[in-house]
Backbone as ProteinMPNN parsed JSONL, in Angstrom:
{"seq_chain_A": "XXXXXXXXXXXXXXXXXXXXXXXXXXXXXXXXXXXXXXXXXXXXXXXXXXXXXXXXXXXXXXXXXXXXXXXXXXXXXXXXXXXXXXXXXXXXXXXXXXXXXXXXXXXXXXXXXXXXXXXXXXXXXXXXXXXXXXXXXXXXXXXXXXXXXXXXXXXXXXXXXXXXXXXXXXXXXXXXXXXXXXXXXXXXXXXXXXXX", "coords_chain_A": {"N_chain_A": [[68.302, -1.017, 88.071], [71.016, -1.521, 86.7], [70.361, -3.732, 85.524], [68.343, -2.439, 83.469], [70.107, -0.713, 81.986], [71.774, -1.91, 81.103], [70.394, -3.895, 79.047], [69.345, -1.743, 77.527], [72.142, -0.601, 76.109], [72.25, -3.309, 75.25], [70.206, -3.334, 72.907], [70.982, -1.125, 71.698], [73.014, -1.427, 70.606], [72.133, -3.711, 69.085], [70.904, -2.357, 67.094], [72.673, -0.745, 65.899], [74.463, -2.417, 64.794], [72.412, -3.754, 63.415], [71.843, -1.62, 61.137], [73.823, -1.278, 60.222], [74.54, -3.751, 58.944], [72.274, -3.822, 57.528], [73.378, -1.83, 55.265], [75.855, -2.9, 54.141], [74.687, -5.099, 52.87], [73.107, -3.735, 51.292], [75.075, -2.403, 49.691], [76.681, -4.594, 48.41], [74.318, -5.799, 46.986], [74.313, -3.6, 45.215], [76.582, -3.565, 43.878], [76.687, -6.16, 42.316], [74.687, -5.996, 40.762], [75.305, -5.239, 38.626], [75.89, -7.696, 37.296], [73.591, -9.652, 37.595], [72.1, -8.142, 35.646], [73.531, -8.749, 33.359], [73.411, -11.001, 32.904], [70.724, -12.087, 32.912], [70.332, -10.485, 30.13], [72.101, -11.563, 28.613], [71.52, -14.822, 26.416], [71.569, -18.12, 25.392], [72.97, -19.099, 22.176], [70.7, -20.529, 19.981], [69.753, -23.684, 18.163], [68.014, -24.973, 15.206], [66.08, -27.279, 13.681], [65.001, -29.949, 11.376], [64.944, -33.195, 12.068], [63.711, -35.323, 10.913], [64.022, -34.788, 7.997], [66.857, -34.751, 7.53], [67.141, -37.011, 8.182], [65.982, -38.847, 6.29], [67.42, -38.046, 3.831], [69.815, -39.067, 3.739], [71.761, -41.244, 2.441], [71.663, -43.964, 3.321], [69.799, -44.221, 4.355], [67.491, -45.048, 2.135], [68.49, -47.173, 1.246], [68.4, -49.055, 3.706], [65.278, -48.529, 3.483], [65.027, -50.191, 1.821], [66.09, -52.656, 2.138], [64.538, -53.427, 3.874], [61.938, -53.522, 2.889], [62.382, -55.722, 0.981], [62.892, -57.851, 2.857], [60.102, -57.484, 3.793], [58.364, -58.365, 2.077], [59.411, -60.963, 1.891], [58.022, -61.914, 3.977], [55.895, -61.537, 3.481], [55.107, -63.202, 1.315], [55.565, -65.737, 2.852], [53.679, -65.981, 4.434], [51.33, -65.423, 2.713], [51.132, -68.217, 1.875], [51.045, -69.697, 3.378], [48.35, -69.177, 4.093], [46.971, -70.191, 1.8], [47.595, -72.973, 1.765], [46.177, -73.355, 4.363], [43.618, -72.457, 3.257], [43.192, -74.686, 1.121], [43.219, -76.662, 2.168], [40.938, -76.455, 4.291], [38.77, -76.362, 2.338], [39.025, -79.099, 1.304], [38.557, -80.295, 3.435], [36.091, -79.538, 3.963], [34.707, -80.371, 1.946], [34.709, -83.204, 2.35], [33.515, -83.775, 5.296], [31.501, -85.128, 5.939], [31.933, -87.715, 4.799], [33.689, -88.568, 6.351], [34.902, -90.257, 9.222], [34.233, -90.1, 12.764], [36.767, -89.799, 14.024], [38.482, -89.27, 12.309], [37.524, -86.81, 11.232], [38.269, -85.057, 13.635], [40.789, -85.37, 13.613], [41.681, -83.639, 11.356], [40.226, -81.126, 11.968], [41.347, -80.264, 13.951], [44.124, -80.045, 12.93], [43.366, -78.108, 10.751], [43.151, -76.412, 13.309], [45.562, -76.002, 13.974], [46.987, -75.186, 11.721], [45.989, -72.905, 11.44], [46.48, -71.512, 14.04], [49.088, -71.419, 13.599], [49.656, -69.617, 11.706], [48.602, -67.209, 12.184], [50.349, -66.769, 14.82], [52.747, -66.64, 13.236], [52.487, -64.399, 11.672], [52.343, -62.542, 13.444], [54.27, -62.292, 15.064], [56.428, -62.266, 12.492], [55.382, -59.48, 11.835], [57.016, -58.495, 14.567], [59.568, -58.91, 14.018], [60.082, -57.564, 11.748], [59.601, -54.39, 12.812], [62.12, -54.755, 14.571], [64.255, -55.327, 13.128], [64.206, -52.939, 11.18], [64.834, -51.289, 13.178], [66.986, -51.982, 13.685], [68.407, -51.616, 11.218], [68.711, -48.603, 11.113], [70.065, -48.347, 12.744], [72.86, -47.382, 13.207], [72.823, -45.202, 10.99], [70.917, -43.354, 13.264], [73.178, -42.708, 15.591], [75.126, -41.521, 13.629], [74.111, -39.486, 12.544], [73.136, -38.152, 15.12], [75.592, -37.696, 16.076], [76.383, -35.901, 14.285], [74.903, -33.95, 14.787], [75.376, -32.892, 17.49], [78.461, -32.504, 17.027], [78.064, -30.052, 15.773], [76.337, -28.63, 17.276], [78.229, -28.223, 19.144], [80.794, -26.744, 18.05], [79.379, -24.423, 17.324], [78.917, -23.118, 19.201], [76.299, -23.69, 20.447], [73.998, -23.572, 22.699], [71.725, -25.551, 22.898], [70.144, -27.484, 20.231], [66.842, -27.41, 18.519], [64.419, -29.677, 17.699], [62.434, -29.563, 14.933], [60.6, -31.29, 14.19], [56.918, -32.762, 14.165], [55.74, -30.669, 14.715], [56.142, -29.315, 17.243], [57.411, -27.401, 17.415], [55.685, -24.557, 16.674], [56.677, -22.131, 16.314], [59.706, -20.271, 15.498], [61.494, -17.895, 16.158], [63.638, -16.439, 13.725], [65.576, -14.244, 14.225], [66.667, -14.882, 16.536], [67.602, -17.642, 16.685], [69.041, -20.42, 14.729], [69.052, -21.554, 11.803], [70.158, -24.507, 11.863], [70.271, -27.054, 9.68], [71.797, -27.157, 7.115], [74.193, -27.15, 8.169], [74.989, -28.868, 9.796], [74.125, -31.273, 7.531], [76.178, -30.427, 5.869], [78.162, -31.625, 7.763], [77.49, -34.71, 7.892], [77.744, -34.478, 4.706], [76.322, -34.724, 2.914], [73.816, -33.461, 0.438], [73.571, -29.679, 0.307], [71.289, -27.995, 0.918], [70.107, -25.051, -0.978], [69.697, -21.85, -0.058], [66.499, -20.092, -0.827]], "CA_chain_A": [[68.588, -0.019, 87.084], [71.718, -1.3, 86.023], [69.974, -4.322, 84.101], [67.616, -1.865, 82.484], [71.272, 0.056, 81.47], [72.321, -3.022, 80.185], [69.487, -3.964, 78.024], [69.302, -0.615, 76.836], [73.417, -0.943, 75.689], [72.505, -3.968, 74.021], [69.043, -2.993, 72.316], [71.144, -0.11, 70.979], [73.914, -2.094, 69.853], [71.976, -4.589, 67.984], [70.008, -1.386, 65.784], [73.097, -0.25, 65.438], [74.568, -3.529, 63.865], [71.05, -4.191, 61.872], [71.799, -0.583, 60.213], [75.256, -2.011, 59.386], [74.251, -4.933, 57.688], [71.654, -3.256, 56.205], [74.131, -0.773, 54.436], [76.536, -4.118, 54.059], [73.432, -5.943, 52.247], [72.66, -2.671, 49.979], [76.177, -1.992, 49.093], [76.821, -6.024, 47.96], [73.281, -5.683, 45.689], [74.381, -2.847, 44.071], [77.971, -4.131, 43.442], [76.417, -7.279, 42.429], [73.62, -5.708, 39.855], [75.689, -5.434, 36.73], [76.256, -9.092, 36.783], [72.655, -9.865, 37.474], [71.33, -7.668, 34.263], [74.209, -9.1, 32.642], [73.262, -12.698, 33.112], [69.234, -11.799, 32.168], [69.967, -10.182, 29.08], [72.725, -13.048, 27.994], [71.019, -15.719, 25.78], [72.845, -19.353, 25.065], [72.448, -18.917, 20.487], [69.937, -22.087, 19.84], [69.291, -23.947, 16.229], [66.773, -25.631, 14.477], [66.402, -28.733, 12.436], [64.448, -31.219, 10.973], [65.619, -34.253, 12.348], [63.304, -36.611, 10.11], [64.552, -34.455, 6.93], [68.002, -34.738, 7.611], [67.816, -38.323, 8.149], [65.689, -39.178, 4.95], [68.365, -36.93, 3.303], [70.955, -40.024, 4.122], [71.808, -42.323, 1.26], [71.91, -45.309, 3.812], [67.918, -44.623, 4.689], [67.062, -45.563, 1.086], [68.995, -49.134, 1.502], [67.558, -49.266, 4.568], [64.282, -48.805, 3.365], [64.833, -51.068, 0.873], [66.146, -53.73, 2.758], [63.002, -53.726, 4.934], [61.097, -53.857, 1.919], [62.344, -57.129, 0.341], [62.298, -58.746, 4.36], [58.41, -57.463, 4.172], [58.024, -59.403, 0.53], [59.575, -62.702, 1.66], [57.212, -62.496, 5.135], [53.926, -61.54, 2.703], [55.023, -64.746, 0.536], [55.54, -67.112, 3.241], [52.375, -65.932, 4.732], [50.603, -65.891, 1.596], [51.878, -69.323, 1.056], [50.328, -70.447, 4.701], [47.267, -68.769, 4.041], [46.773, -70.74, 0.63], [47.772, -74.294, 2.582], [45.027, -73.766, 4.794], [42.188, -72.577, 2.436], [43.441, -75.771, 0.401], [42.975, -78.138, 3.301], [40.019, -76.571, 4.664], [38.275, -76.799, 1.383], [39.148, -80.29, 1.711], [38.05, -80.881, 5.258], [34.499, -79.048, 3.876], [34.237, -81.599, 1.001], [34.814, -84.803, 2.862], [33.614, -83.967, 5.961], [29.917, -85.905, 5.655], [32.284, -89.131, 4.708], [34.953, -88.774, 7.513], [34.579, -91.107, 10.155], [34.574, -89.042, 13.45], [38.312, -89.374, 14.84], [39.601, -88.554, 11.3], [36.803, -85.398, 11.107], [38.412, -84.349, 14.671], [41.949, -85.038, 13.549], [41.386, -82.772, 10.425], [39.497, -80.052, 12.879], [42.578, -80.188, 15.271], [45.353, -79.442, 11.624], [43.018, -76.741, 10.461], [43.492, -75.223, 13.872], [47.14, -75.579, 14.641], [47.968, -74.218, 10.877], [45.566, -71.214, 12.083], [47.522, -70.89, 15.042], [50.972, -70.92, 13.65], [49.569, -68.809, 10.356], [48.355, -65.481, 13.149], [51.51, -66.574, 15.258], [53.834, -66.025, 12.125], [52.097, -63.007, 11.161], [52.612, -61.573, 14.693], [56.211, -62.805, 15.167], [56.965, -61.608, 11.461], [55.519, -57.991, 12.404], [57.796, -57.575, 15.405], [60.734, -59.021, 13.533], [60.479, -56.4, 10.887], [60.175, -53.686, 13.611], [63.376, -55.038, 15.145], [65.031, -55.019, 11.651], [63.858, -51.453, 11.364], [65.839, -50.332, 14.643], [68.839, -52.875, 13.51], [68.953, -50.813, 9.977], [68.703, -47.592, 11.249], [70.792, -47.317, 14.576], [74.161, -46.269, 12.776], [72.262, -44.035, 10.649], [70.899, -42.564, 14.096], [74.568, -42.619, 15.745], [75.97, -41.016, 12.956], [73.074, -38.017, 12.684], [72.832, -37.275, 16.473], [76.806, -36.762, 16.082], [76.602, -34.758, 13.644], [74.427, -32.627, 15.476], [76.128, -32.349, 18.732], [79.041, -31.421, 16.442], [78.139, -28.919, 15.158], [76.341, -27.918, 18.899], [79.719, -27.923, 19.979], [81.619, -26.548, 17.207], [79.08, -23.266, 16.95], [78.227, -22.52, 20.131], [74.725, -23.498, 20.642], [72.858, -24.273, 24.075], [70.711, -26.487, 22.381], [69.482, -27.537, 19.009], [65.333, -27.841, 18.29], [64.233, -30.57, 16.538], [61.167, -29.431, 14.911], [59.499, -32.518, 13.721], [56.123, -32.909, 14.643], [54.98, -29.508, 14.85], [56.545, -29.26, 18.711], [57.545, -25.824, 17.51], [55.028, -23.95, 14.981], [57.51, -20.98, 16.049], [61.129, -19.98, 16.118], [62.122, -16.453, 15.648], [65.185, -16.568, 13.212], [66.677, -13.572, 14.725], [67.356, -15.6, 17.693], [68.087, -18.591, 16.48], [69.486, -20.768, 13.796], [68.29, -23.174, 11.295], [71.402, -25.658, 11.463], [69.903, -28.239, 8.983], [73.281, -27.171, 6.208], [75.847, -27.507, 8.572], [74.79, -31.315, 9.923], [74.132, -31.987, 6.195], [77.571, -30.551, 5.43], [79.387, -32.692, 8.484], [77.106, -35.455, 7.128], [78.847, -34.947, 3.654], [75.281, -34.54, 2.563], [74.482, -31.904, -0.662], [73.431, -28.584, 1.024], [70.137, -26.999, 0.591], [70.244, -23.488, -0.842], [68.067, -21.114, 0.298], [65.955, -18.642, -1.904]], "C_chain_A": [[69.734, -0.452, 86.176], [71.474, -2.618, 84.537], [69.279, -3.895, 83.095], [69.023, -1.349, 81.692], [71.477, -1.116, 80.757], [71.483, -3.488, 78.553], [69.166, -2.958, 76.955], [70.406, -0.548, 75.628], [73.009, -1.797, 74.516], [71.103, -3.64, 73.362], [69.818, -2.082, 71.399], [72.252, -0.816, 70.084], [73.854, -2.608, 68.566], [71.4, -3.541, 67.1], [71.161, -1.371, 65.365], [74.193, -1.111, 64.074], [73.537, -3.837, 63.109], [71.702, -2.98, 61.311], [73.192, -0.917, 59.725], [75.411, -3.546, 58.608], [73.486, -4.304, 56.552], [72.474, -2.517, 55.184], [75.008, -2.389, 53.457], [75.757, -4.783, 52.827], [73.335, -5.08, 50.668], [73.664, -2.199, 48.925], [76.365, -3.271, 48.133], [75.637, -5.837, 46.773], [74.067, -4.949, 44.782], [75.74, -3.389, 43.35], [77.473, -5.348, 42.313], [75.097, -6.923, 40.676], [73.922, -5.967, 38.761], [75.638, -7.245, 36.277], [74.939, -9.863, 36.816], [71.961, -9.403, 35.991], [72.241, -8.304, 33.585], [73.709, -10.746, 32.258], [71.769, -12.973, 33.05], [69.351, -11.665, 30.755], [71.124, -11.103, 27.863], [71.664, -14.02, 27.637], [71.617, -16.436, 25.115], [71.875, -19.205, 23.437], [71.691, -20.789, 21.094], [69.976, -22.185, 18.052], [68.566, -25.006, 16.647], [67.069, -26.36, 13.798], [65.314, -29.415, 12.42], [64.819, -32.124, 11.012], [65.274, -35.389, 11.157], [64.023, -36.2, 8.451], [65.917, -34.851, 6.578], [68.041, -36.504, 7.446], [67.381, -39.252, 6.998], [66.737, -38.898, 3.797], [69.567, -38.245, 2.858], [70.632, -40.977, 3.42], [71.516, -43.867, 2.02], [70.596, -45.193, 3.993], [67.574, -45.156, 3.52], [67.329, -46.829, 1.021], [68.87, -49.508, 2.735], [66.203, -49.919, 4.33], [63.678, -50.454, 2.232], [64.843, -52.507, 1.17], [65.012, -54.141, 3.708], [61.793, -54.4, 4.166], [61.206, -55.366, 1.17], [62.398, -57.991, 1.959], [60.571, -58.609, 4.232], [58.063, -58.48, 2.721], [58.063, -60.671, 1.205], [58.561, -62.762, 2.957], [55.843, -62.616, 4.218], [54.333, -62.914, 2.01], [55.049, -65.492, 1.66], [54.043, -66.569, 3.898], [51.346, -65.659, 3.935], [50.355, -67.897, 1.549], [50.704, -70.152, 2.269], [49.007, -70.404, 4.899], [46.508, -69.873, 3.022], [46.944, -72.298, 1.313], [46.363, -74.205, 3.28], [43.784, -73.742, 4.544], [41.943, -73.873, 1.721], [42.879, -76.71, 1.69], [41.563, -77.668, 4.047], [38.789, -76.724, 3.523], [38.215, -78.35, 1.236], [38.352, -81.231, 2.547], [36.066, -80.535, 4.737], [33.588, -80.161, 3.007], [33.9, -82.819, 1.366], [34.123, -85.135, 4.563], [32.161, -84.733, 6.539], [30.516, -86.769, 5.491], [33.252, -89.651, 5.671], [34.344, -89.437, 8.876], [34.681, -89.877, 11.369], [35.917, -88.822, 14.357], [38.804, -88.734, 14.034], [38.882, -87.071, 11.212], [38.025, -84.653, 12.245], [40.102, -84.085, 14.937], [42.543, -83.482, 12.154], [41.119, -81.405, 11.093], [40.823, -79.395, 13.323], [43.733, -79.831, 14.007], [44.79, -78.443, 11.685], [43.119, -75.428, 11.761], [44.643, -74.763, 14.127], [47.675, -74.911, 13.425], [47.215, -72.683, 11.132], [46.081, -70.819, 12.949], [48.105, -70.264, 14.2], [50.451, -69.851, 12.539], [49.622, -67.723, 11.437], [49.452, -65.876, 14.051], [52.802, -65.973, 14.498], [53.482, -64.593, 11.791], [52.224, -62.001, 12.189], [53.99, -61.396, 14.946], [57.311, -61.787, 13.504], [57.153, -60.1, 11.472], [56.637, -57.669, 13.477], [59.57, -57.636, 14.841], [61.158, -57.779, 12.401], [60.961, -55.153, 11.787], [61.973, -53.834, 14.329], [64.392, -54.584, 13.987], [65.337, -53.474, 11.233], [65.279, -50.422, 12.009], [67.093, -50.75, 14.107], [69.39, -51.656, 12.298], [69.353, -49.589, 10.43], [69.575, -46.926, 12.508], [72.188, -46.818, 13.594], [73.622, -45.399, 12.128], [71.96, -42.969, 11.686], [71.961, -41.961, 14.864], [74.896, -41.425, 15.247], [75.12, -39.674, 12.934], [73.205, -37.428, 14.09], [73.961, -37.204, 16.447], [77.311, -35.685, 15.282], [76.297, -33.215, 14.128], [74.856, -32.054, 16.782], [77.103, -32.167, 18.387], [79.49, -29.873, 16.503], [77.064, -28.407, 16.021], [77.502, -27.331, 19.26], [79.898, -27.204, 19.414], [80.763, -25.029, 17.102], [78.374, -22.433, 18.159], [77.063, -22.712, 20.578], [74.542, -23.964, 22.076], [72.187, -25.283, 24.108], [70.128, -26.416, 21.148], [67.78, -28.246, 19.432], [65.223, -28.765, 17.285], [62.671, -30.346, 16.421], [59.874, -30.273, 14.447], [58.102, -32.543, 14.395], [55.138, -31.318, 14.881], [55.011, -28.692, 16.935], [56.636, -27.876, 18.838], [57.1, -25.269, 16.61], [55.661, -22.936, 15.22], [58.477, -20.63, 16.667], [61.274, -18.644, 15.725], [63.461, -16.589, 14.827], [66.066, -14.999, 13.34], [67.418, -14.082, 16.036], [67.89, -16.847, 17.896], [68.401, -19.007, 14.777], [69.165, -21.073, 12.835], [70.037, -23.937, 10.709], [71.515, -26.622, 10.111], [71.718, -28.368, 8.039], [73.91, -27.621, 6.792], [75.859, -29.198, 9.019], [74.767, -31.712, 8.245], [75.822, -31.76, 6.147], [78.527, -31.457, 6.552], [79.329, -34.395, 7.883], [77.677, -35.945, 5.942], [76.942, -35.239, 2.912], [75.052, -33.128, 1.551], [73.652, -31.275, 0.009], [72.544, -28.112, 0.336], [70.611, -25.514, 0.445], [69.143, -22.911, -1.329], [67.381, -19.832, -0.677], [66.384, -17.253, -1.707]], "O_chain_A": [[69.733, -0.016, 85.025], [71.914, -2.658, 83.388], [69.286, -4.46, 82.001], [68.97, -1.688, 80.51], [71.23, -1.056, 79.553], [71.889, -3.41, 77.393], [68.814, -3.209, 75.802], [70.042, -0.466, 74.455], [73.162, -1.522, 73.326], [70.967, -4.807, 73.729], [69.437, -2.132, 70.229], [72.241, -0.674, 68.861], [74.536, -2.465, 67.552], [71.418, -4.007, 65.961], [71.225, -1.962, 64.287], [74.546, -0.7, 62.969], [73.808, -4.25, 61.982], [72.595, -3.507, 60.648], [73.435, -0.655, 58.547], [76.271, -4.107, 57.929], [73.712, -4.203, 55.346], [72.065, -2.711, 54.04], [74.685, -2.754, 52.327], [76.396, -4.944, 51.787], [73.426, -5.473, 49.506], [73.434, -1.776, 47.792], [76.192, -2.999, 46.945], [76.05, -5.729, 45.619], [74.489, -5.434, 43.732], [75.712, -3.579, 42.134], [78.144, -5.294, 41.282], [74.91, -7.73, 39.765], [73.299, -6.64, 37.939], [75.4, -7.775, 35.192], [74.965, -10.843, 36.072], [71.366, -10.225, 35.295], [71.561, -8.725, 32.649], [73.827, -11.325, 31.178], [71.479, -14.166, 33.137], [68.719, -12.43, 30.027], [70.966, -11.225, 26.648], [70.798, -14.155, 28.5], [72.291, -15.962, 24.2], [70.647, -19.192, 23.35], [71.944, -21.649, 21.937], [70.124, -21.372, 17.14], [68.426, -25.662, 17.679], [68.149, -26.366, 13.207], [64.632, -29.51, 13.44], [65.293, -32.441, 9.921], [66.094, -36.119, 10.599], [64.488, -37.103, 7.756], [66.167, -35.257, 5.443], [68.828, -37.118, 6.724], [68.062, -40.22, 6.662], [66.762, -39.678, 2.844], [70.081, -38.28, 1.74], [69.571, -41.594, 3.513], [71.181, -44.829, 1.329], [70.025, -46.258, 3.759], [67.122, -46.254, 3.844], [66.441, -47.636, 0.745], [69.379, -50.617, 2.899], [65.836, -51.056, 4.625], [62.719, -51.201, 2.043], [64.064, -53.366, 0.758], [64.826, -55.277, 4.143], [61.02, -55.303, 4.487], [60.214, -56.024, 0.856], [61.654, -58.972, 1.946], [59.847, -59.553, 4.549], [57.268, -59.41, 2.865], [57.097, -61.434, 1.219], [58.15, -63.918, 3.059], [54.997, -63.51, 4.24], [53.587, -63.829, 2.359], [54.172, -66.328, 1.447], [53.178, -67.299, 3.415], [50.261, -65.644, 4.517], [49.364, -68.516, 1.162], [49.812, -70.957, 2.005], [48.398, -71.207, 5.606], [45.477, -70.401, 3.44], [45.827, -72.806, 1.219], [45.443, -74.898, 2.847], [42.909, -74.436, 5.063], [40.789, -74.286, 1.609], [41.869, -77.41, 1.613], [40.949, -78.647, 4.471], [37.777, -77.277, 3.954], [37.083, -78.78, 1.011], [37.795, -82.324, 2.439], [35.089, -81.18, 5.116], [32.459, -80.624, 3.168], [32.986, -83.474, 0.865], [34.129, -86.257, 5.068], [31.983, -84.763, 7.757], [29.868, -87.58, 6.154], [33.583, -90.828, 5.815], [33.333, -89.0, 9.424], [35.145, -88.787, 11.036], [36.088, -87.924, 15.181], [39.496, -87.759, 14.325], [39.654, -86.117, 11.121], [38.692, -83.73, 11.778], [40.674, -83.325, 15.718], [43.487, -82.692, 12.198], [41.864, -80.496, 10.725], [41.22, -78.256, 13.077], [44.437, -78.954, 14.507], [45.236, -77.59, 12.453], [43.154, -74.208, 11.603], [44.939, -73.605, 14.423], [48.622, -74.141, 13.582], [47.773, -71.59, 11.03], [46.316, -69.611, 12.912], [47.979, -69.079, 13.892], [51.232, -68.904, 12.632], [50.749, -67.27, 11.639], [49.851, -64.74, 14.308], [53.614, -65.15, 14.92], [54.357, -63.735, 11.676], [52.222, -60.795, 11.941], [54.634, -60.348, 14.993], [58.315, -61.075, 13.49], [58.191, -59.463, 11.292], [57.218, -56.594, 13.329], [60.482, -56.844, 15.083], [62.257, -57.24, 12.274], [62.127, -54.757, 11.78], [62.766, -52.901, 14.446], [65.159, -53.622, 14.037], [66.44, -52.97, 11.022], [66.087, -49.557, 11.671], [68.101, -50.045, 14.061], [70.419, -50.987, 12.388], [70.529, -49.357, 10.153], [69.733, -45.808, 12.998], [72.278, -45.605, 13.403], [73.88, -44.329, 12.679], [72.403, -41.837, 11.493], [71.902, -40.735, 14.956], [75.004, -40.406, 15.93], [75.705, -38.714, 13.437], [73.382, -36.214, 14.192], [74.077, -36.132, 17.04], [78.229, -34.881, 15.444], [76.821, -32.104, 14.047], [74.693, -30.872, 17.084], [77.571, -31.401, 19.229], [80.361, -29.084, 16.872], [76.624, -27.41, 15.448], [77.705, -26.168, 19.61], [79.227, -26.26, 19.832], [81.569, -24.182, 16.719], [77.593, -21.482, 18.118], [76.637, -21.771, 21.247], [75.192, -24.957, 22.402], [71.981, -25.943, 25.127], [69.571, -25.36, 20.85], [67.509, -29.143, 20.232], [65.797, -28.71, 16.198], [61.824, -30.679, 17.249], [58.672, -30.018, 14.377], [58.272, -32.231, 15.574], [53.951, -31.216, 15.19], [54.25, -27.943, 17.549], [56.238, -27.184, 19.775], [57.762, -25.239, 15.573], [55.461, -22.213, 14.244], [58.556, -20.549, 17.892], [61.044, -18.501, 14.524], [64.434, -16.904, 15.511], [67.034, -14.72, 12.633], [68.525, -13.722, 16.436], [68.493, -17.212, 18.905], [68.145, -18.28, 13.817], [68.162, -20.364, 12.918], [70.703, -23.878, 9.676], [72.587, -26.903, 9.575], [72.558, -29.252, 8.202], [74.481, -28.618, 6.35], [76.466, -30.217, 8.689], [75.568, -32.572, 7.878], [76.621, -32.677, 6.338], [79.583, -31.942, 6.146], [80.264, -35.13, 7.561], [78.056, -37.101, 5.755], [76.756, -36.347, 2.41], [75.692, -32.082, 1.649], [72.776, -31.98, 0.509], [72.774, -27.761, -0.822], [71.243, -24.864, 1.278], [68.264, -23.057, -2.178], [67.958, -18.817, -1.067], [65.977, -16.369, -2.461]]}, "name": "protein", "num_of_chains": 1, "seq": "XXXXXXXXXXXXXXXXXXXXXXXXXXXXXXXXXXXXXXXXXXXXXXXXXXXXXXXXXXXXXXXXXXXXXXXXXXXXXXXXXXXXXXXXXXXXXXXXXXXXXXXXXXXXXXXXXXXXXXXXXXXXXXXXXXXXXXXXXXXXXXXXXXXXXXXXXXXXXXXXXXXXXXXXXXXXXXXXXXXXXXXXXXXXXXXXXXXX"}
């Protein structure tokens, strides 16, 4: 009997501790609520931008572009130039090649292919060199734009700026967010779109 007494003791004990947490538990929620709705209906401000606008916008992309442009000239001339060498010599090779003994036919054969090599080697090599050129022109331009914009992140409070290029976002609400583009132009030192 007296282990049933016992068991009983503690059976009653532990309800009576669950109903004291429970209260413990219910009291803490409610205490605890305001700062929950508070921290739902808080929203970090966001902005918007056109990253590619902004950076077209930038006097150095134009001498950029430009500089890319006379590198793409002198690659089309020398590969013009290589192109014209080997129509010349295979025109050549087509004319003579009924009087060419057969080592000189096969030394002729063996030019016309190595300037076809190197001609589609240059023209491959030239393409990635421009790309490279590309990135070379344009990284302080990028630098200098993505600080502008974490800036003026910092500087206005935002959570995060959208960059809407591409159509990533066909929709922002502008009661809830920004459109930054001015203020990067103005850290930029860029002239300031004004709006209708």
């Amino acid at each position: 009997m007296n282990i049933k007494m016992n068991n009983f003791v503690t059976v009653n004990n532990m309800r009576f501790m669950m109903r004291k947490m429970n209260k413990l538990v219910l009291c803490l929620s409610f205490l605890l609520l305001p700062f929950a709705v508070k921290a739902q209906t808080t929203q970090g401000k966001f902005g918007y931008l056109s990253y590619n606008a902004i950076f077209q916008a930038m006097p150095e992309y134009e001498v950029s572009r430009q500089k890319l442009a006379d590198l793409k000239s002198k690659y089309d001339k020398e590969a013009q130039r290589s192109e014209e060498e080997f129509q010349r010599k295979f025109a050549e090779f087509l004319q003579g090649q009924k009087e060419f003994p057969e080592n000189i036919l096969l030394k002729r054969q063996h030019e016309l292919q190595d300037l076809l090599t190197k001609s589609i080697r240059f023209k491959e090599e030239s393409q990635k060199l421009l790309v490279q050129a590309e990135k070379d022109l344009q990284a302080d331009m990028l630098y200098l734009l993505n600080e502008a914009i974490r800036a003026v992140g910092v500087e206005r409070g935002y959570a995060y700026i959208i960059n809407t290029d591409g159509n990533t976002c066909p929709f922002i609400n502008p009661a809830v967010a920004d459109d930054v583009t001015n203020y990067v132009k103005e850290k930029l030192q860029l002239p300031i779109s004004v709006e209708p």
